[in-house]
Each structure stands twice: as C-alpha cells, then as structure tokens.
Backbone as CSV, one residue per row, in Angstrom:
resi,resn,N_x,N_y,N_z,CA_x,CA_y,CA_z,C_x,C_y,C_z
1,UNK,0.837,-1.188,0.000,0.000,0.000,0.000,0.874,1.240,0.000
2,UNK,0.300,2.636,-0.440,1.784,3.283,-0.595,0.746,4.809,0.408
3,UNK,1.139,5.323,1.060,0.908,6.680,1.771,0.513,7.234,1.002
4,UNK,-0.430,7.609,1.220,-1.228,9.373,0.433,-0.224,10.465,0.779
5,UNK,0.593,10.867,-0.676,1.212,12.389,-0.437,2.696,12.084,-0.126
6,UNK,3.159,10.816,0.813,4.398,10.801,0.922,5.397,9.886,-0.453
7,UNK,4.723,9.222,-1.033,5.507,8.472,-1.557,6.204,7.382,-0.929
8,UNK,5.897,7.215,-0.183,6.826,6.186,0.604,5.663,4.659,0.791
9,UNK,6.496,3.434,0.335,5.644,2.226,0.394,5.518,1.888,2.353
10,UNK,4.415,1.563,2.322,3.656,1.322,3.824,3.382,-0.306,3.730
11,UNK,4.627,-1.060,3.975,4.240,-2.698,3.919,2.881,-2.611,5.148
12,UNK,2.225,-3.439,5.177,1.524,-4.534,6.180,1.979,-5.132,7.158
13,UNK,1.234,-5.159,8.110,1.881,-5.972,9.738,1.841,-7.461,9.233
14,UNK,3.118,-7.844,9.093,3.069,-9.104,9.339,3.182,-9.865,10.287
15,UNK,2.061,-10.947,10.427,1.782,-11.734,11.504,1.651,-11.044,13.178
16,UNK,1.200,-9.714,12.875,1.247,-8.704,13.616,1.982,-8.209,14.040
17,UNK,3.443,-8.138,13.590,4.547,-7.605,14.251,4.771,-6.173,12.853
18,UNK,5.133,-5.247,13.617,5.335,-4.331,12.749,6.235,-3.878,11.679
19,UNK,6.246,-3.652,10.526,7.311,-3.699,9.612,7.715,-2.399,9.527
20,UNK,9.465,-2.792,9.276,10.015,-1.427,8.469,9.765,-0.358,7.599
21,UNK,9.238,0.573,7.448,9.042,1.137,6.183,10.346,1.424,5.166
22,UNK,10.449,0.790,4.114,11.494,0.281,2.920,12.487,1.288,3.138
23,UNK,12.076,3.184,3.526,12.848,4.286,3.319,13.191,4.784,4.716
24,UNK,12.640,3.601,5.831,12.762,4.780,7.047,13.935,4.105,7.963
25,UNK,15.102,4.901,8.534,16.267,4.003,9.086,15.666,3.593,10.633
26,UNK,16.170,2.156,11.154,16.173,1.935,11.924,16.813,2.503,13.092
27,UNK,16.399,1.586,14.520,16.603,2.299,15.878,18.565,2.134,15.721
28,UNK,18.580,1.004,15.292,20.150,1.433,15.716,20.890,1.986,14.364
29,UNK,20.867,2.322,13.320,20.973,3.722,12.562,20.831,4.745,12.797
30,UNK,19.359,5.374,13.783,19.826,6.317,14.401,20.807,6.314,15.095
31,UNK,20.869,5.624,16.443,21.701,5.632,16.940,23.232,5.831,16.725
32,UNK,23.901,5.378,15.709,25.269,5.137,15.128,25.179,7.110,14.251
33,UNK,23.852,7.044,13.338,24.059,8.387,12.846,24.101,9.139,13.879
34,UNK,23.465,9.188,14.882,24.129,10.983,15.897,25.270,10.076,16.290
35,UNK,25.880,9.442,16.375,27.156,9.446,17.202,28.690,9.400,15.612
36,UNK,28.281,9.039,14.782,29.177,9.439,13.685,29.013,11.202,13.497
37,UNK,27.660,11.811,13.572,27.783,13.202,13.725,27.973,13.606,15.413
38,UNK,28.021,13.014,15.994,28.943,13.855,17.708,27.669,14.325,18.100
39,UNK,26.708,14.380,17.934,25.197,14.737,18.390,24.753,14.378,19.526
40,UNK,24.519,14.955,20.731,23.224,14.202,21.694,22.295,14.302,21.061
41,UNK,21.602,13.106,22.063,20.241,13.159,22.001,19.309,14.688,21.912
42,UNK,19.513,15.212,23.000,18.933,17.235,22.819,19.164,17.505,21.267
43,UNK,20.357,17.668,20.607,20.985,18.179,19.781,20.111,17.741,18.633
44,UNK,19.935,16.270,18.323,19.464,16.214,17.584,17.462,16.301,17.718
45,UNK,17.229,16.132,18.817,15.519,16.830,18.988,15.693,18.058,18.688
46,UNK,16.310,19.047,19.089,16.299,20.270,18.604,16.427,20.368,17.500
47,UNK,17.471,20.178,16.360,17.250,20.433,14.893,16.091,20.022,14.520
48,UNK,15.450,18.677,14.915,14.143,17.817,14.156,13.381,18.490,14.462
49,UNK,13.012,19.527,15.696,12.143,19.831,16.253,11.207,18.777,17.002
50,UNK,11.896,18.032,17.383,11.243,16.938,18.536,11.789,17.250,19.984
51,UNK,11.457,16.596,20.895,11.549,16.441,22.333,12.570,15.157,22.246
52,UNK,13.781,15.223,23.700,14.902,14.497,23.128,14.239,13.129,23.969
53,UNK,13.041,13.159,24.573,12.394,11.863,24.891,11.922,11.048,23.869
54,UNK,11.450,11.773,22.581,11.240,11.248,21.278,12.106,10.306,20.816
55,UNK,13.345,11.249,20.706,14.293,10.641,20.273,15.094,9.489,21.303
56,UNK,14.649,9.596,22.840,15.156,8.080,23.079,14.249,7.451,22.458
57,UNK,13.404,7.352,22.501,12.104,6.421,22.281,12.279,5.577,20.687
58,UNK,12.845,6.812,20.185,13.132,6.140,18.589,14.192,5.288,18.465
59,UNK,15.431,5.754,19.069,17.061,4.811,19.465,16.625,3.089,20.318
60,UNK,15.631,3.396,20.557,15.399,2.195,21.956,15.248,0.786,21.246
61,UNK,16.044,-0.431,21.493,15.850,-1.468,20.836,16.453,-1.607,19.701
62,UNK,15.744,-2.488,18.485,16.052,-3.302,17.769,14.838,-2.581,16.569
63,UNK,14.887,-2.671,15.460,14.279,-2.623,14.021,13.452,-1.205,14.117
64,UNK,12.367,-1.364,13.781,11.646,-0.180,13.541,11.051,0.859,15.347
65,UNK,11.905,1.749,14.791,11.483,2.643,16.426,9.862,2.549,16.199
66,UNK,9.939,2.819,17.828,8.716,3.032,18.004,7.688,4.572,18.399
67,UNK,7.558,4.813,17.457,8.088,6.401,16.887,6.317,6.677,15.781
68,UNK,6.276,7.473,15.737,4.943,7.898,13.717,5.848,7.970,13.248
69,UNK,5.368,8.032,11.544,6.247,7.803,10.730,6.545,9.106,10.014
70,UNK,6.079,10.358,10.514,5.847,11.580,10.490,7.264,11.787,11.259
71,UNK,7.295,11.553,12.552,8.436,11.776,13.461,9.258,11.248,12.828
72,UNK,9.809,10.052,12.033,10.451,9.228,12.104,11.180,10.100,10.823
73,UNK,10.499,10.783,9.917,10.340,11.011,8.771,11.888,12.477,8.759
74,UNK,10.962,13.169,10.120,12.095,14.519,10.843,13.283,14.052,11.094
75,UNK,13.130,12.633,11.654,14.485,12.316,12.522,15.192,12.389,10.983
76,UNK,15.084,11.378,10.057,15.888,10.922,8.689,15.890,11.954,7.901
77,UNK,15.015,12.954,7.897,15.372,14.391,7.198,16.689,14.833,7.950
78,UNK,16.768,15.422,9.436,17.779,15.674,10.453,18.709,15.568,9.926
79,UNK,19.299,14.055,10.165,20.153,13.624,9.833,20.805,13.404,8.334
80,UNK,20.117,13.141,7.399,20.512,13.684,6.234,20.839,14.652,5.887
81,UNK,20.099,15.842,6.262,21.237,16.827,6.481,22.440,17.265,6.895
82,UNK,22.817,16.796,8.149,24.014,16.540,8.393,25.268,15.797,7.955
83,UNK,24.545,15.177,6.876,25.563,14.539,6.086,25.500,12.868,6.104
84,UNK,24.702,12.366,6.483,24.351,10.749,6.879,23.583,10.709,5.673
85,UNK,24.344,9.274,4.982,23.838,8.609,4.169,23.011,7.310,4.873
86,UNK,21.680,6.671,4.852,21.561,5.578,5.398,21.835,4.188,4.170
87,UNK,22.451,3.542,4.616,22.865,2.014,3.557,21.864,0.837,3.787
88,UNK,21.502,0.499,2.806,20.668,-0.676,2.844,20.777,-1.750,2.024
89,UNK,21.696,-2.745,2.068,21.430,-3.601,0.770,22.167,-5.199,1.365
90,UNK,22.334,-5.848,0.144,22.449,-7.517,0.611,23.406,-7.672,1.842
91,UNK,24.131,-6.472,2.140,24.865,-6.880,3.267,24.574,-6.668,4.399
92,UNK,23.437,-6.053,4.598,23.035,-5.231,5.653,22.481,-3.851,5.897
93,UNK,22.434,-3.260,6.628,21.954,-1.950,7.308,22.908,-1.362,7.746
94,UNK,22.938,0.093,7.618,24.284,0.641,8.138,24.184,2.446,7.777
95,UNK,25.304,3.103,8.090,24.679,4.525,7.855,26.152,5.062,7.308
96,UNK,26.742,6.086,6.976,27.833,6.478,6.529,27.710,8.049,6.796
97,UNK,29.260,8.916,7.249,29.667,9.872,6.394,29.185,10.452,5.042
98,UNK,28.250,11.284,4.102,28.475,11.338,2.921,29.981,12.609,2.741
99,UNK,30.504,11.864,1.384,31.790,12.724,1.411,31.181,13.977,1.179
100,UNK,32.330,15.020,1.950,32.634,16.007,1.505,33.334,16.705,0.412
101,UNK,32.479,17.503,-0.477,32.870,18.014,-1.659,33.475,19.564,-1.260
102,UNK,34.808,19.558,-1.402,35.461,20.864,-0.749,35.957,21.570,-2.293
C-alpha cells in the first residue's frame, strides 16, 4: 500500500509484528548516525524539532522505532542533512559519512 502524499511504500503488519518502512532508518541507525555526527540526544531533537524523549524512544531497541512515521520522517530528514547517508542492501543496514565536496 503506498501513503497518500508521501511516496513512501507502507508494507503490512506481518503476523502482527510491525514492519520497516522500505525508506525509514532503523533504531540502531539512528543511533550510530548521531554518534558518527557527535550529536546528543537534545541536539538532535532540537534540529528535528522533537523532544529528546522522542528521540530516546526512537534509538530504543532493535528494528523499527517506536516512533509515527511523520516523526520518524524529521528524525531521517535531520540527519541527512548533516551529512548521513543511510545504507541498505544484501549486506546489511548501516549509515555512513556522505563525502565532503570541498
């Protein structure tokens, strides 16, 4: 099924457990992205314009925070700005540095 307006594909709960959305980074991607950018927790609620309780809430655990996907949406804007690429492919999950073009 795909979101009205966002573009972004919205899998289905499978077997009732909640799925990833294909574009949105996981809890421990955040996590690794503010600490490759030197970020607290504050630091980065403040740019997103979230509360930095949000943002534990999103870091907490394993796969998809538990977070809207609205919030979730700020956090991965955030951080893309700052220069975080998120990686996704046969090897895994993971986040990067994007280079700097000087």
């Amino acid at each position: 099924m795909l979101s009205q307006g966002t573009g972004l594909t919205m899998p289905l709960a499978a077997r009732g457990r909640r799925q990833q959305p294909a574009t949105m980074p996981t809890s421990a991607q955040i996590r690794a992205a503010r600490g490759l950018l030197g970020w607290s927790q504050a630091e980065l609620a403040t740019r997103a314009g979230l509360s930095a309780r949000t943002i534990e809430r999103a870091e907490r655990g394993e796969g998809m925070p538990q977070v809207t996907v609205r919030t979730l949406e700020a956090i991965a804007r955030t951080l893309r700005a700052g220069g975080i690429e998120f990686l996704g492919n046969a090897n895994g999950l993971g986040v990067r540095l994007r280079p700097r073009r000087d």
